[in-house]
Residue, then its C-alpha position, 0 to 999 in steps of 0.5 A: x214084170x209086165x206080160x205082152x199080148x204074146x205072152x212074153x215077160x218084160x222086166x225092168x227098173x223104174x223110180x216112179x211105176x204109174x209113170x212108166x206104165x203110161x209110157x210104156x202104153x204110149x209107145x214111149x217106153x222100151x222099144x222092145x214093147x212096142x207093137x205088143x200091145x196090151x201090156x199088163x203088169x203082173x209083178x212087181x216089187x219095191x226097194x228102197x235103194x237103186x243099186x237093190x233094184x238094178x240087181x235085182x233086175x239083172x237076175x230076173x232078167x237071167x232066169x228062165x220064162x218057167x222061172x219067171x212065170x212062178x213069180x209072176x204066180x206068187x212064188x218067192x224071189x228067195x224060193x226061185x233063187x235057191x232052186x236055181x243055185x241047185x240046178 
């Protein structure tokens, strides 16, 4: 995840990170960052397969800011998942 100088949370894939770090700082990247400026990347996490990660990504992506940002705060992805189903 990558956090914008509004603060808001950016999720998304990627096969090589150090790359997509420099093209999202490049303005390359997702339109959606461009203009937010300085980008940080917060969190992070490696999968082996692709078909994992893009999973993955769909259900941050459907969590809430509040969900997110415990994440980002070290909570486990299992942890936030379950108490999501609880909901």
């Amino acid at each position: 995840m990558i956090r914008c100088c509004d603060g808001s949370l950016y999720t998304g894939y990627t096969s090589d990170l150090e790359r997509r770090i420099k093209e999202h700082g490049s303005s390359r990247g997702a339109k959606y960052l461009r203009g937010k400026m300085p980008l940080n990347l917060v969190w992070y996490k490696e999968y082996k397969y692709l078909k994992k990660a893009l999973q993955m990504e769909t259900k941050i992506k459907k969590l809430t800011k509040k969900e997110k940002e415990s994440i980002v705060g070290g909570k486990r992805l299992d942890k936030v998942f379950k108490l999501k189903k609880k909901i």
